[in-house]
FIFI-327354 format. One record per residue (C-alpha): residue number from 1; residue in one letter; x, y, z. Coordinates in steps of 0.25 Angstrom, whole numbers. Layout:
ATOM  resi  resn      x      y      z
ATOM   NUM     a      X      Y      Z
...
***
This chain:
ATOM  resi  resn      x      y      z
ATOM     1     x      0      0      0
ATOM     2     x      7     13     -4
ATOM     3     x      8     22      8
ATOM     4     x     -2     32      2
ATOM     5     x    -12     24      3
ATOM     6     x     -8     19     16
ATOM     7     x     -9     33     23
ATOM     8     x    -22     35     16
ATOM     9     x    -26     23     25
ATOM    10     x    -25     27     37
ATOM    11     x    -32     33     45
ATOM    12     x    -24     37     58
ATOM    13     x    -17     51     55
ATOM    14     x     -5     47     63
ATOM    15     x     -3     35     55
ATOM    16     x     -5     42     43
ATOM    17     x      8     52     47
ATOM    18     x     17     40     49
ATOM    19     x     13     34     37
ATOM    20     x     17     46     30
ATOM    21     x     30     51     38
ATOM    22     x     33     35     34
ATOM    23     x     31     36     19
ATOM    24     x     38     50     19
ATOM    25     x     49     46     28
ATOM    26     x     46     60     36
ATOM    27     x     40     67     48
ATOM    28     x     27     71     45
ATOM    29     x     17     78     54
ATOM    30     x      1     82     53
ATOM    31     x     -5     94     58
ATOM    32     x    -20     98     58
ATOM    33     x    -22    112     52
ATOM    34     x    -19    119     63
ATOM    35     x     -7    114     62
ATOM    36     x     -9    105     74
ATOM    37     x     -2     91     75
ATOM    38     x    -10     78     73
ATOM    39     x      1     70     68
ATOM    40     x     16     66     65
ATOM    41     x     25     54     62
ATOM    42     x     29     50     74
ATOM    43     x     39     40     68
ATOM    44     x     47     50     63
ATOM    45     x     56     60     73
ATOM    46     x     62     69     64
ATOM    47     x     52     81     65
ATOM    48     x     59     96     63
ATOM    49     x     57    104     76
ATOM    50     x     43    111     70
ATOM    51     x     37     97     68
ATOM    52     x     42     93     84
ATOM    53     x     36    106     89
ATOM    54     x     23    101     80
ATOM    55     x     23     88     87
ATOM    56     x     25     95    101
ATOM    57     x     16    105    100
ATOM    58     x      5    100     92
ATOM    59     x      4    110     83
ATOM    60     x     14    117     74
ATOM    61     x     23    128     79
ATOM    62     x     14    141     75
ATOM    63     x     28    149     71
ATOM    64     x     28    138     60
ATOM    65     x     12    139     58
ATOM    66     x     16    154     55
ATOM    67     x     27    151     47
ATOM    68     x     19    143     37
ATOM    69     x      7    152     35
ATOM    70     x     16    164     34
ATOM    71     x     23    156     20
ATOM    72     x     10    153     16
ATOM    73     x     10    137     19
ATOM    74     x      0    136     27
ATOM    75     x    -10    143     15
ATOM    76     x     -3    134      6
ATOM    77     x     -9    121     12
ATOM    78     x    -21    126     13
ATOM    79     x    -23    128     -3
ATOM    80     x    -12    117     -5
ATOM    81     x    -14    102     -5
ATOM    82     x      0     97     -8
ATOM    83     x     12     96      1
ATOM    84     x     19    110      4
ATOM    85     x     34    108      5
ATOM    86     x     38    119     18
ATOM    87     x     54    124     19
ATOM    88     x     61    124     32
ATOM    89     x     59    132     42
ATOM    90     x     72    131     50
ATOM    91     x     71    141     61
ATOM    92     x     60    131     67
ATOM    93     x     65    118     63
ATOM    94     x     53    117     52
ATOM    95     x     62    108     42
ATOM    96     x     56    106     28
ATOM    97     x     42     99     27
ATOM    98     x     30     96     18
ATOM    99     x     16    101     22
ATOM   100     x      3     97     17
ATOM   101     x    -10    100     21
ATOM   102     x    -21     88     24
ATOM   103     x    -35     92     19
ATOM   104     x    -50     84     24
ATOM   105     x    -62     89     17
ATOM   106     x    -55    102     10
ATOM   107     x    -50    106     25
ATOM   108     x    -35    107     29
ATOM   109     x    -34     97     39
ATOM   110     x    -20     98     43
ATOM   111     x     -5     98     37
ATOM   112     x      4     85     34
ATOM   113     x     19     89     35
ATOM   114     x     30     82     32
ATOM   115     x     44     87     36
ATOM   116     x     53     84     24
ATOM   117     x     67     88     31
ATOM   118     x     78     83     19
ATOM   119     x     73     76     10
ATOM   120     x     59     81      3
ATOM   121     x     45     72      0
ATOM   122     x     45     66    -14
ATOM   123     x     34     72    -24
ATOM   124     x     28     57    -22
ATOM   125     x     28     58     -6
ATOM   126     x     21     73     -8
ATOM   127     x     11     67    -16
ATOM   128     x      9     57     -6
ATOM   129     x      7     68      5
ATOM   130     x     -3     75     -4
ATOM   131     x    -11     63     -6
ATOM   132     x    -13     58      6
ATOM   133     x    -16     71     14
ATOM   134     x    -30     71     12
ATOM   135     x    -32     59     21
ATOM   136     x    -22     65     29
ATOM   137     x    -32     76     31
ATOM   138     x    -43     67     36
ATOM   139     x    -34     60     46
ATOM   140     x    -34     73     51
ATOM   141     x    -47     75     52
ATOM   142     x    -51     63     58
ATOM   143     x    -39     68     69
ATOM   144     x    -50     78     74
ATOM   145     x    -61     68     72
ATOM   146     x    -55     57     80
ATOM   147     x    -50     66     92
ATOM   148     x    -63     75     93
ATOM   149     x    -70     60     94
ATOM   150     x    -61     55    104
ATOM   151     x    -59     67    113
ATOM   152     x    -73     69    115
ATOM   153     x    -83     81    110
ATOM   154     x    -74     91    121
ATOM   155     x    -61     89    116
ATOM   156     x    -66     91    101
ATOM   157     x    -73    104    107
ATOM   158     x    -59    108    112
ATOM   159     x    -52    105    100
ATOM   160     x    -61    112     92
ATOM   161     x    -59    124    101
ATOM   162     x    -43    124     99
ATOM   163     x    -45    123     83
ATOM   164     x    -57    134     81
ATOM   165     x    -65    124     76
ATOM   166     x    -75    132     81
ATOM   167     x    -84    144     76
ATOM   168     x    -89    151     87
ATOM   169     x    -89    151    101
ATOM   170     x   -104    148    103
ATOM   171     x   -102    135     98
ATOM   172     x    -91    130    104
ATOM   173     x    -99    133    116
ATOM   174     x   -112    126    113
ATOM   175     x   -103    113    107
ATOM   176     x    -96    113    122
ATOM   177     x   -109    113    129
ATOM   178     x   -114    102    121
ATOM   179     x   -100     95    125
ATOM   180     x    -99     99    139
ATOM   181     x    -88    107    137
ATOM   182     x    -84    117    146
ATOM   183     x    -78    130    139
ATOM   184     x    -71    140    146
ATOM   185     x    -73    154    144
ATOM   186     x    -60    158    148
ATOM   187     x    -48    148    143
ATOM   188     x    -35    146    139
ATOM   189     x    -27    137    133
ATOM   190     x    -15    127    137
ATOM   191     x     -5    116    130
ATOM   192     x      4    108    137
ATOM   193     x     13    102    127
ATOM   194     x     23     91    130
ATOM   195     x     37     93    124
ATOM   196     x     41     78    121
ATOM   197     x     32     68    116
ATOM   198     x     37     59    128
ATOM   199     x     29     69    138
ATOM   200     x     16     67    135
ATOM   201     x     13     60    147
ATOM   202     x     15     74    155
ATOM   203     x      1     78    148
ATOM   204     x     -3     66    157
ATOM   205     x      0     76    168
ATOM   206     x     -6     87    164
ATOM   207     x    -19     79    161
ATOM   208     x    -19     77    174
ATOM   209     x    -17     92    178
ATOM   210     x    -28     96    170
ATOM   211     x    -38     87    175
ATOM   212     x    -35     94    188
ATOM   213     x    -40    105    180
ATOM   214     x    -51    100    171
ATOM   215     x    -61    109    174
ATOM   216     x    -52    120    170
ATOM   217     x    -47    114    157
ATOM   218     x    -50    106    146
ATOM   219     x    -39     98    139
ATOM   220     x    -34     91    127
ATOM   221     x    -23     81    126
ATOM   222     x    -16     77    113
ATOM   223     x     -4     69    114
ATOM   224     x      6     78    118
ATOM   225     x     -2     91    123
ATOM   226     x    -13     95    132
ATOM   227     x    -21    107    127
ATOM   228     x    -29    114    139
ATOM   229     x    -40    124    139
ATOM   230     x    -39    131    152
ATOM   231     x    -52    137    158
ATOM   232     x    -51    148    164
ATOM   233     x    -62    158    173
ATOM   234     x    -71    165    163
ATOM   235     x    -69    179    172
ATOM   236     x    -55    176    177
ATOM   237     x    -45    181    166
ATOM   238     x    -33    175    165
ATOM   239     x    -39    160    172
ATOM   240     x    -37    150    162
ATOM   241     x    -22    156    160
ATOM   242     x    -19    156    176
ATOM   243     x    -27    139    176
ATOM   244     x    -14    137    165
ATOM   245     x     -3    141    174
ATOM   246     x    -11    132    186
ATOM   247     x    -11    120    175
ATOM   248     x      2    124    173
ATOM   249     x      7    124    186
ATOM   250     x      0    110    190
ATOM   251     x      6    102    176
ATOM   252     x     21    107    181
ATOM   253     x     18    101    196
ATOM   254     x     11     88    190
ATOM   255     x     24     85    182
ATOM   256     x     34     89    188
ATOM   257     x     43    102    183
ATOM   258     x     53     93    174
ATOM   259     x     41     88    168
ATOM   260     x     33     98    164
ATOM   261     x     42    107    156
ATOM   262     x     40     96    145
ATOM   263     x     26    103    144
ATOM   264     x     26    115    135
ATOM   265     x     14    124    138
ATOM   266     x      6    135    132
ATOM   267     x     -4    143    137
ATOM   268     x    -14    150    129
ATOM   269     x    -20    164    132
ATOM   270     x    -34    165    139
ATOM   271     x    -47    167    131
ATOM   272     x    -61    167    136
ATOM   273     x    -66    166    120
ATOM   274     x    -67    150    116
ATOM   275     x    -63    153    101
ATOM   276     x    -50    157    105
ATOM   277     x    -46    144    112
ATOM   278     x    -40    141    101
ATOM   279     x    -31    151    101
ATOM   280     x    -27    149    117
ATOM   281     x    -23    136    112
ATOM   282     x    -14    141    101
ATOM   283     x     -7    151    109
ATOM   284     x     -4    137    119
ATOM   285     x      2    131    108
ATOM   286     x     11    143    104
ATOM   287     x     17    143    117
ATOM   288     x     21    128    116
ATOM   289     x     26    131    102
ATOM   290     x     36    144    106
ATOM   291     x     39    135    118
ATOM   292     x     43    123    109
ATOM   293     x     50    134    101
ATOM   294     x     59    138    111
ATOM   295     x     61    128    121
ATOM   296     x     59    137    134
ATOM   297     x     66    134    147
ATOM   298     x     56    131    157
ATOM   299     x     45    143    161
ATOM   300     x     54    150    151
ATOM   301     x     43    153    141
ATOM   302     x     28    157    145
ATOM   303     x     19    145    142
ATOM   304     x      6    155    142
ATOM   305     x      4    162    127
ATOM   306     x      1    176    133
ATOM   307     x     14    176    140
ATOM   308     x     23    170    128
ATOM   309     x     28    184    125
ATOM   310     x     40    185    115
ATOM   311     x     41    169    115
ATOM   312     x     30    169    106
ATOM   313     x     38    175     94
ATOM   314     x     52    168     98
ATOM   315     x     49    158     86
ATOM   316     x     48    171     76
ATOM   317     x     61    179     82
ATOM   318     x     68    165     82
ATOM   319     x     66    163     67
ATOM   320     x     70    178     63
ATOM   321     x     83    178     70
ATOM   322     x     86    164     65
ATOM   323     x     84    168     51
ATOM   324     x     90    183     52
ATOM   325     x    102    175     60
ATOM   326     x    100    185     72
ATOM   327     x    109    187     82
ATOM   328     x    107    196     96
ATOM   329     x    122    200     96
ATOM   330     x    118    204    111
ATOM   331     x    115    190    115
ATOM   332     x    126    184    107
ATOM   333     x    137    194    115
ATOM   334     x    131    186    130
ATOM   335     x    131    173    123
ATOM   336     x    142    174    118
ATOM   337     x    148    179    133
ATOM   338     x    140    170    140
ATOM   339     x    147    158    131
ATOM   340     x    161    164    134
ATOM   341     x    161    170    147
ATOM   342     x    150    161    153
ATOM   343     x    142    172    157
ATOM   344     x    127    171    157
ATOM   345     x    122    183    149
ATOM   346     x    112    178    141
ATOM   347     x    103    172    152
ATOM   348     x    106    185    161
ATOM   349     x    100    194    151
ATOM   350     x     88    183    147
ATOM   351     x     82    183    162
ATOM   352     x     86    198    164
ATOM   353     x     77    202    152
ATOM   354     x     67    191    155
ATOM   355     x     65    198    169
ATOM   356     x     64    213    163
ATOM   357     x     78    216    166
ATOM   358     x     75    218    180
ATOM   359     x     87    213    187
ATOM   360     x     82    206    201
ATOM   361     x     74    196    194
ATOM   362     x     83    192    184
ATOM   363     x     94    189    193
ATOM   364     x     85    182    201
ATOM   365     x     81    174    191
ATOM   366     x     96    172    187
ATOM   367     x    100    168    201
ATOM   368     x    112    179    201
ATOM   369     x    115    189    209
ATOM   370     x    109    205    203
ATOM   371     x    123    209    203
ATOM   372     x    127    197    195
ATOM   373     x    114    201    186
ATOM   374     x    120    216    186
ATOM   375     x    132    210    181
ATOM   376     x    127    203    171
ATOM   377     x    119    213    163
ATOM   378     x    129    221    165
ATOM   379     x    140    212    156
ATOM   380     x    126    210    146
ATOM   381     x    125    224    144
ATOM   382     x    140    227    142
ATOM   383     x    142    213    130
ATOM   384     x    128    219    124
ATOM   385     x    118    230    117
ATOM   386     x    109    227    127
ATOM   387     x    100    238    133
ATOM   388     x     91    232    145
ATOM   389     x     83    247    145
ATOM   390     x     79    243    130
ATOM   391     x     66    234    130
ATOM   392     x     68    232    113
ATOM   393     x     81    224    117
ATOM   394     x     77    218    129
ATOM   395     x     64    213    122
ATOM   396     x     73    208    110
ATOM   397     x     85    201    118
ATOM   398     x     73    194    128
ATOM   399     x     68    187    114
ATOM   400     x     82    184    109
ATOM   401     x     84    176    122
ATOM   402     x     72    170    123
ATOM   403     x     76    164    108
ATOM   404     x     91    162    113
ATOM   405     x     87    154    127
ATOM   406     x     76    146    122
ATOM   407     x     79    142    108
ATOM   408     x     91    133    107
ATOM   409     x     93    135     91
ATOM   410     x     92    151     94
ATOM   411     x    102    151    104
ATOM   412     x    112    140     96
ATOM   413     x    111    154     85
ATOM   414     x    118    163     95
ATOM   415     x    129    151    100
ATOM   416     x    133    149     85
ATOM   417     x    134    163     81
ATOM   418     x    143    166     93
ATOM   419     x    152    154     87
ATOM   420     x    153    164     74
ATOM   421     x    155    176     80
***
């Protein structure tokens, strides 16, 4: 049986993905149409670092979602129905892939890619992809079908909520009633995310935290992520924001600190208008997606959106300087002194700036003495431009180090340039 035929047989969308990441010998991964993972061939561990993030996160990075509606791709699929073949995009470990879109009934149900790396699909193995996407796009559907079904009507009310799939208000209401489904009127949204696959048990945990707090929340689990939505006091603003934290709070005592810092959460700002739930979780998920972008420190990073601040244009800044091969000759002088003289400059100036310039907290937080503080700014001052009475600077040089401290790839830059200077 050619494997055409044999992909067209089945019925399981998994199944199909390995069959097809088999006969194309690559790593293939299918997302809904909101770029939303469903499936990807597990056999194979040879994703780029976009398509790990994907399998992490559940969902695209958006910095890539952006990146392909602004060239005009995402447009493309819609009017197109043969592969599209997408160049490299090497600041985000995007390597080279094909992209088609799988269509049900005239509707775009989601997109198969294929990450070709080296060696490019054959004219035969895209003709292959093209004829087989329409059943692709079935298999999709039948995804919705079959966990609406076994979820139970509640779950599938929920989903709808996340993926607006409904039109107004009134009768997302009146379906709820007839479910039994409590909707809040003040909410926010909350992932937790585990960072490795072999994790997942701690969502075991936070199941159990939650059920502490079930009349506050309602919750659904996929394999490796919980998505919550908070309920919060319809006349007490901030609520559902301030049950978070307590959530929180109770998921760090439940597993012990080592443990939990292999969640990664986000949480979404706070809404009292139901179509918009949608949107809380989105803003969750961009908070997991910067902080799988720039591999925090521990309570580095904020985990709620409102508070995410310059972090969520790190992503943007990172790609510029990467591709202008921009350098902070300030920050290069202190690494380079801290390399030769052992000094420690560059985290001085990070916490100083990071507590406003104000001098007691920042050498509390260092652990060093305010005269050894004194000192130290001192020696910065006198190897740099830097003016601390300038906010412009301060604001630039906060970023530069928040890209220098928390992005390994970033920071590597600055170590090679020295080696050429």
């Amino acid at each position: 049986m050619e494997v055409k035929d044999l992909i067209l047989q089945v019925e399981d969308i998994h199944k199909a993905t390995e069959l097809i990441s088999s006969a194309l010998g690559k790593p293939v991964i299918i997302e809904n149409k909101n770029f939303e993972l469903i499936s990807y061939s597990s056999s194979f561990d040879e994703f780029d670092l976009t398509q790990q993030k994907t399998i992490l996160s559940k969902k695209c990075p958006i910095f890539i979602i952006d990146r392909l509606k602004k060239e005009g791709i995402v447009q493309r699929l819609e009017k197109r129905p043969d592969p599209i073949r997408i160049q490299p995009i090497e600041e985000f470990g995007f390597h080279q892939r094909i992209v088609i879109s799988a269509k049900h009934l005239g509707h775009t149900m989601g997109y198969i890619w294929v990450q070709e790396s080296d060696e490019l699909l054959t004219s035969e193995e895209l003709v292959l992809l093209e004829e087989i996407t329409p059943h692709l796009g079935k298999l999709i559907y039948d995804v919705y079908a079959r966990v609406n079904a076994k979820e139970g009507r509640r779950e599938e009310l929920l989903w709808k909520l996340l993926h607006h799939e409904y039109g107004s208000e009134s009768q997302i209401r009146h379906d709820a009633s007839l479910a039994k489904l409590t909707l809040p009127e003040r909410f926010s949204v909350m992932v937790f995310s585990v960072t490795t696959p072999q994790h997942k048990y701690l969502l075991d945990y936070l199941e159990k935290v939650v059920q502490s707090h079930k009349k506050s929340v309602h919750y659904l689990k996929t394999e490796f992520q919980m998505i919550l939505v908070i309920h919060g006091d319809a006349e007490s603003e901030f609520s559902s924001r301030n049950l978070s934290r307590i959530i929180i709070d109770d998921v760090k005592y439940e597993t012990g600190e080592e443990e939990f810092y292999y969640f990664l959460i986000g949480v979404g700002k706070e809404y009292t208008t139901l179509y918009y739930l949608r949107k809380s979780f989105l803003e969750a998920l961009e908070v997991i997606e910067t902080a799988n972008f720039i591999t925090p420190r521990p309570e580095s990073m904020p985990r709620e959106f409102a508070k995410l601040g310059i972090y969520r244009y790190l992503a943007a800044l990172y790609e510029k300087n990467s591709s202008e091969d921009y350098y902070s000759e300030d920050l290069l002088k202190l690494i380079t002194n801290d390399t030769e003289k052992q000094t420690n400059l560059l985290r001085t100036l990070e916490v100083y700036l990071a507590n406003n310039t104000k001098a007691k907290q920042t050498a509390n937080e260092l652990f060093i003495h305010p005269n050894t503080l004194n000192y130290r700014i001192k020696q910065i001052q006198e190897l740099t431009n830097i003016d601390f009475n300038d906010f412009n600077m301060k604001s630039y040089l906060y970023t530069e180090l928040l890209l220098l401290n928390n992005v390994e790839a970033y920071y590597q830059r600055y170590k090679e340039a020295i080696s050429h200077i």
